[in-house]
N, C-alpha and C positions, 0 to 999 in steps of 0.2 A: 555214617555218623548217626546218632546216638538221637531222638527223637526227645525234643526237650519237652518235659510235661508242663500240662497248667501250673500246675502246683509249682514248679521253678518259677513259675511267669508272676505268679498271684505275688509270692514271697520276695521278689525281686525289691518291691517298695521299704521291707522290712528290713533289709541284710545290713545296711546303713544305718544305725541304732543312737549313734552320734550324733549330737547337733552340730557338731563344730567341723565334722569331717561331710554332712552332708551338703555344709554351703560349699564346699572346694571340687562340689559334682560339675566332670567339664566331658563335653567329647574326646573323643581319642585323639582326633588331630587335633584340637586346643590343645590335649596335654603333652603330646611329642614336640611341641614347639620350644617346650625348656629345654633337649637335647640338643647339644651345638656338634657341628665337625670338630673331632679329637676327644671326643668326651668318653670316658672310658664308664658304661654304660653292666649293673648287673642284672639280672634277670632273675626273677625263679624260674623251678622247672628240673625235673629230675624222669629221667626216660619219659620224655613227652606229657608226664601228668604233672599240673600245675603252672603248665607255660604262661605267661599272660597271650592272652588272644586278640585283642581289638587294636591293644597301641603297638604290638609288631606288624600288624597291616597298615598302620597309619605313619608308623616309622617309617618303612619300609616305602611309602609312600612319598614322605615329606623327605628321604636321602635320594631318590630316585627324579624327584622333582628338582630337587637344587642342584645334582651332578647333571642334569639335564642342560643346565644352562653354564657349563663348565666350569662350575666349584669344583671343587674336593669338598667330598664328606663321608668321610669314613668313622666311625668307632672302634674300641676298643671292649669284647664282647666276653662279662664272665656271666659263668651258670653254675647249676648244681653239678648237673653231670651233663648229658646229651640233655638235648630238648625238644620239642616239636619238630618235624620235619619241614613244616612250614612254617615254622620262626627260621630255620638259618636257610631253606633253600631262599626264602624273599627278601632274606639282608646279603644275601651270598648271591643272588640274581642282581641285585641292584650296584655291585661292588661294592658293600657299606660296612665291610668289618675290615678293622686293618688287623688287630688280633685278636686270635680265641684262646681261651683259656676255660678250663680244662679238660673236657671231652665234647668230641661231637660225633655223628652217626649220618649225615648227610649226604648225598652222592653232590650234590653240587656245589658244599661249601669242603669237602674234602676232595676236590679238582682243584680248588683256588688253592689252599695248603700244599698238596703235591706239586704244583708249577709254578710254589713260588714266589703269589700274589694276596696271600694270605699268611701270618706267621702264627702258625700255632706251637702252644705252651702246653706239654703233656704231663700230667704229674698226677701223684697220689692222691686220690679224695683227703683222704683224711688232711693233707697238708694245704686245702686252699686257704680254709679260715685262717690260721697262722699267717700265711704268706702274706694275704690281704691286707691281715691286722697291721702285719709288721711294714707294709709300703714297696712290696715288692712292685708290684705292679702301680706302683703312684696311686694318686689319690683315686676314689670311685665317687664319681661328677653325679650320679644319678643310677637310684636303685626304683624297677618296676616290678612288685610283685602281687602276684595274684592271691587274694586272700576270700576265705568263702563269707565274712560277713564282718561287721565292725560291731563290739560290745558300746554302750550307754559310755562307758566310763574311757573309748579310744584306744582298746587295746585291739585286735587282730585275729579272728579268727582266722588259722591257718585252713592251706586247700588239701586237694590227692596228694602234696608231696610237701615234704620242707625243705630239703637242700641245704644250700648255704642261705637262705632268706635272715633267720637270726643275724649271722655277721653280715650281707645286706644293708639290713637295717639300723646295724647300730652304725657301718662308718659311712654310708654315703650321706654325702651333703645336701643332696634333695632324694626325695620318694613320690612317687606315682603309687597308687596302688589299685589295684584293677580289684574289683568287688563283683565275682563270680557268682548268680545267685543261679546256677546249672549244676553247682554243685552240692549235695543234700543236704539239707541243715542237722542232719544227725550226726553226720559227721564234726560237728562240736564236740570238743573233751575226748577223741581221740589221739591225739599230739602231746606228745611230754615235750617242751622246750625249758632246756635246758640252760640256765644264766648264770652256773657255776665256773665256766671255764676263763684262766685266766692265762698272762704271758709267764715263762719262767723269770725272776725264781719265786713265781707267788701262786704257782699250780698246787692245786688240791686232789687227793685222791677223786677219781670216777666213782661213785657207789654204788656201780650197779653189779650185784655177783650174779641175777638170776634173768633170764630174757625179759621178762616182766614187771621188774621193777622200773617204778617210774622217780624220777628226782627231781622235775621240772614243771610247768606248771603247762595250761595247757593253752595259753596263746602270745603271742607274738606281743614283745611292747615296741612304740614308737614315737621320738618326739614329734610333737603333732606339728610343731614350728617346719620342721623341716619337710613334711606333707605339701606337696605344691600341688598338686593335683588328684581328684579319684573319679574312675571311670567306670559305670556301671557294665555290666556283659553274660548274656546268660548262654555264654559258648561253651559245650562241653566238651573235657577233653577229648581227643580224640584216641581213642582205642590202639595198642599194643598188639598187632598181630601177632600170632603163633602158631605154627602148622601143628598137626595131629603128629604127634612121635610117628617117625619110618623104625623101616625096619635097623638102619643103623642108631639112632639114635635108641632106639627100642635095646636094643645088646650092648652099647655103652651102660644104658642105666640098670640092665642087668648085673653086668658083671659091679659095680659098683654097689652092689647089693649083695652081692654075693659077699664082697669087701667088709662089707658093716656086718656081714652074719659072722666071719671069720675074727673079726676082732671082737664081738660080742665073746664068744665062743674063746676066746684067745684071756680074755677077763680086761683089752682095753678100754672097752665102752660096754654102757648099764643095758641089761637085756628090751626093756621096753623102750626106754625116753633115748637109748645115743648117748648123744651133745649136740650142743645148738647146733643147728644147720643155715649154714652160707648158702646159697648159691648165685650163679651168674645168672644171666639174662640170656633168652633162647631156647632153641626146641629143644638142643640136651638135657640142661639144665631140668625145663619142664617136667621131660621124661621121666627124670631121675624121682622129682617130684611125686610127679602121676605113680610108678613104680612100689612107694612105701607105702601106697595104698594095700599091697599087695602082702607087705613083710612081716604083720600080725606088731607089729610096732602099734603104743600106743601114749599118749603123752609125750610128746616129740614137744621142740621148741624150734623158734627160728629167729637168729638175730641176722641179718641180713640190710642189705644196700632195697631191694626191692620184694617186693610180692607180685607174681605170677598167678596166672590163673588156676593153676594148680596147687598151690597153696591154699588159694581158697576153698577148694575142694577139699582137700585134707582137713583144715578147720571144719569145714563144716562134717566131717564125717567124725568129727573125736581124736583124730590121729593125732593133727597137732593140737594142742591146749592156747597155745600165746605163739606168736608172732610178733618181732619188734622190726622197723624198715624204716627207709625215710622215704619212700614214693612205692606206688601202685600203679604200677605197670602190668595195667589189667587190659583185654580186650574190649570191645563192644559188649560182649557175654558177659564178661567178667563184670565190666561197670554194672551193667542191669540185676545181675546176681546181688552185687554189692549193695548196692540200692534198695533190691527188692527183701534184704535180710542185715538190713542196716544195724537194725537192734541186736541181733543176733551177734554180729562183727563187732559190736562198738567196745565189746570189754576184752577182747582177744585180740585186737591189734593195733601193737603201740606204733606213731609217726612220729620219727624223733628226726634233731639236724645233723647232717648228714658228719659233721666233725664226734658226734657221739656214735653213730652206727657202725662208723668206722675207727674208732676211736682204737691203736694198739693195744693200750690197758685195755680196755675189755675185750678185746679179742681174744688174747689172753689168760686172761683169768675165767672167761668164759670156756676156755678150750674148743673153740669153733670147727667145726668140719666144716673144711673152705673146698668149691668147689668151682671153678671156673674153668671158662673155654681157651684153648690157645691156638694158633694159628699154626705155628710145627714146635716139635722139638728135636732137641740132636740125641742121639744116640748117649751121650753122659748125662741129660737133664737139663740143660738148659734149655727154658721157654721163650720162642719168642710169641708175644701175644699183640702187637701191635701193627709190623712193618710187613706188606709183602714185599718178597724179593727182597726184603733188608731196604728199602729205599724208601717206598712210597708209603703213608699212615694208614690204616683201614679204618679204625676208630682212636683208640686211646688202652690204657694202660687203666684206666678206672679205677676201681676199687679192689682191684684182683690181689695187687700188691701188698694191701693193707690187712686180706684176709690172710694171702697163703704163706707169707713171714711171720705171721705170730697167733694163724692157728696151730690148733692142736695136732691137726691134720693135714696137709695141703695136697690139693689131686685137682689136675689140669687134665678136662677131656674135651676129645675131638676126633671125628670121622678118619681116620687113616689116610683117606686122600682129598683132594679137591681138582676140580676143572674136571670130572671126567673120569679122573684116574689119570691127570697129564702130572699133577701134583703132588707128592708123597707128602703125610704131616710128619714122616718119622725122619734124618736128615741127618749128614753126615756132622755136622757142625750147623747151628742157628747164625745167621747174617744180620742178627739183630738181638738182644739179649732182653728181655725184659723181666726175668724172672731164675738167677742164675740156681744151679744145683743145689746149692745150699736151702735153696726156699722150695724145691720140687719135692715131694715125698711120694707120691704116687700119678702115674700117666694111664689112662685108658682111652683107647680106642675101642671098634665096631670088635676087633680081634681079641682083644685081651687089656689084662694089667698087668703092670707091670710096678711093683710094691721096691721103691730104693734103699727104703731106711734102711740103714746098717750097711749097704753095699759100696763096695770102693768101686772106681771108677770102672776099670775094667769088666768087674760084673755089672754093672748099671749096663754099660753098653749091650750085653749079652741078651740080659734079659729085657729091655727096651725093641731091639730087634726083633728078639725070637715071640715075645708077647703082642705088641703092640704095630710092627709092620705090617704095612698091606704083601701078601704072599710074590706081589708081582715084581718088589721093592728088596723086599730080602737078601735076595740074593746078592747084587749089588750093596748093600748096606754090609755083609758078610764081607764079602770079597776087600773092603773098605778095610772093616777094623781087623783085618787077620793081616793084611800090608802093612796096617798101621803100629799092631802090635810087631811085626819081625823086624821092625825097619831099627836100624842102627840109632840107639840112643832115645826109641820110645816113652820113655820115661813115666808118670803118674798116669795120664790122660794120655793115651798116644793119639798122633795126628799125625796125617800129611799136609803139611800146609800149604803143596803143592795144588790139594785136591778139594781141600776141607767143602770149598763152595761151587765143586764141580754139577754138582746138580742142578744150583741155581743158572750157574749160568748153563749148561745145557738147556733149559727150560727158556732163556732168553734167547737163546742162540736158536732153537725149533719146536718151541712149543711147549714139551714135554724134557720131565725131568728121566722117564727111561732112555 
């Protein structure tokens, strides 16, 4: 954890600017005492930057306290996307969420989901705000969000992330707001929030044609009536590991590189800038990142769900110009880098909510290079990105959805195998679909690429195999589609339906899918 300076400590009395919001200053267990059992409770928080910190321990406290004495008290749990790990492992330890919605990343609140005792809601980022708005989920009892200061006049200076906090705040019925004074005060006037959007049929075009335009203002508003609570806290967020690129992850972002030279070269993308850059979360991803250090690219953009540590690096060396994201999913490093070149970062990167990051219109219109990780695919292009073995969640479906359907590009990478090499990600048929053919345009693995556009089914499979398999899978994957094509009545997509999920279960059945 992250070493909070004086200077956090000194400024702490300042972040609270308000008069009116500084008399409603309570502890964290005074303010979790407005949360009731069934209260369908939002959060900010977008990959672990922006959680609130004090009143998830104190929550987490006060539902642990009262199921002690054999209540029930569970909630109903939304967020940006994932969040802290200790925000759901200590509402998920205490049995305190009946439902999550719509992503999480935790080993011990995605145990309760798998067996059962948790009902999680998977969906597209871009479609929570809508859903909310519209009462899918009933009404939102009470919104907690972490914001880094309060303006004279009560409007919100937003944190490391915005998420869904905008819609938040406008439909829950009470607000907590946690008042982070750990997190830099320069970070002001970073945030474009956005108060254009509306329900059909009274939507307005998006304006945004360039990563960097900004169309919203830069904080948070809130009716102050509905403020029940504000708690001071100068907990910083906690850092976003990320391993140093291996050597697979290092030949994934090669060969993807290779990719952008070949469409450069091809005249679909501009020799220096691309087109905006997506990526996922993760050491690929990074790679990929770390990699265009390397490509003599210069003026790159990036409209994206997050920024990585490696993004920051790129800005800081000229590559990229502007960056737009709705969280900072930076390391320990990363935060102190950020910090330490605050000024520097303040005008190249824009925090917007996450229903604009991931907005389809500018995705778009933007022409995104979308770049996410997937868990396997089959042999025709379908991804699955979410379920192992087809059954069990690992995380969610995120934002991957929103890019790789209406970018301009769409390319799902990942390591060839897992467990070992008991695992193949290449697969006779996916046991879970999260991302069908139609939205796949490019697959790499540690071995190769494999480029679909234009291919029908039967060469997808081909070159899928022959690019993208692990050498020790091949064969087997061969033997597959050469039955599947002679067999009587093969048709478009041949299959054996007999077999299509013989791998998996072989893998259930001993271990390994050879």
């Amino acid at each position: 954890m992250r070493v909070i300076t004086s200077t956090a400590q000194t400024e702490s009395t300042d972040r609270i600017r308000s008069a009116t919001f500084r008399q409603r200053v309570v502890s964290a267990d005074d303010a979790v005492k407005f949360i009731h059992p069934g209260d369908t409770v939002a959060i900010s928080g977008f990959a672990s930057a922006g959680t609130p910190k004090d009143s998830i321990v104190a929550l987490a406290g006060r539902i642990g306290q009262i199921r002690s004495t054999g209540t029930d008290f569970t909630i109903n749990l939304l967020t940006g996307a994932s969040v802290s790990s200790d925000t759901e492992r200590l509402l998920s330890e205490v049995d305190g969420i009946a439902l999550r919605m719509p992503y999480q990343s935790e080993p011990t609140a995605r145990g309760r989901i798998n067996s059962g005792t948790m009902d999680y809601v998977d969906i597209h980022l871009s479609h929570v705000a809508q859903q909310v708005w519209l009462g899918y989920y009933g009404k939102v009892d009470i919104a907690i969000v972490e914001v880094s200061g309060i303006t004279e006049s009560g409007e919100l200076i937003p944190a490391a992330s915005v998420g869904n906090n905008k819609t938040w705040l406008d439909v829950a019925e009470k607000v907590i707001l946690e008042v982070n004074s750990a997190i830099p005060s320069h970070l002001e006037g970073m945030h474009d929030i956005y108060y254009g959007t509306a329900l059909p049929p009274d939507r307005k075009p998006i304006e945004i044609a360039k990563a960097d335009d900004r169309i919203g203002q830069p904080t948070f508003r809130v009716d102050p009536d509905k403020v029940v609570a504000v708690i001071r806290t100068q907990t910083p967020d906690a850092g976003s590991p990320v391993a140093a690129p291996d050597a697979v992850s290092q030949a994934i972002a090669d060969h993807v590189l290779d990719f952008f030279a070949h469409e450069v070269r091809a005249g679909r993308l501009p020799a220096d800038s691309l087109l905006p850059l997506q990526a996922g979360i993760g050491n690929v991803a990074n790679a990929v990142l770390s990699g265009l250090d390397h490509g003599g690219y210069r003026g790159l953009s990036c409209y994206t769900e997050v920024i990585q540590d490696g993004m920051l690096h790129l800005i800081k060396e000229g590559i990229v110009t502007h960056a737009s994201t709705t969280a900072l999913a930076l390391t320990d490093a990363g935060f102190r880098d950020l910090e330490a070149n605050i000024d520097f970062y303040h005008d190249r990167i824009i925090l917007r909510p996450q229903e604009i990051s991931n907005h389809p219109e500018v995705v778009r219109r933007l022409g995104i290079i979308a770049m996410n990780g997937m868990l396997e695919a089959d042999i025709y292009g379908n991804v699955n990105s979410t379920h192992v073995m087809g059954t069990k969640i690992m995380n969610g479906i995120g934002g991957s959805g929103d890019f790789a359907r209406n970018g301009f590009v769409s390319m799902f990478l990942s390591p060839s195998t897992a467990r070992g090499g008991a695992i193949s990600a290449i697969v006779p048929m996916v046991p879970h679909v999260d991302h069908t053919e139609h939205d796949v345009q490019v697959i790499v693995t540690e071995y190769g690429l494999a480029d679909l556009r234009s291919l029908s089914p039967r060469k997808r499979a081909r070159v899928i195999i022959d690019k993208c398999a692990h050498p020790d899978y091949r064969p087997a994957l061969d033997d597959y589609f050469l039955r599947a094509q002679a067999a009587t009545g093969s048709g478009q997509t041949p299959h054996l339906l007999g077999e299509t999920f013989a791998f998996h279960q072989r893998y259930l059945a001993t271990g390994s899918m050879k």
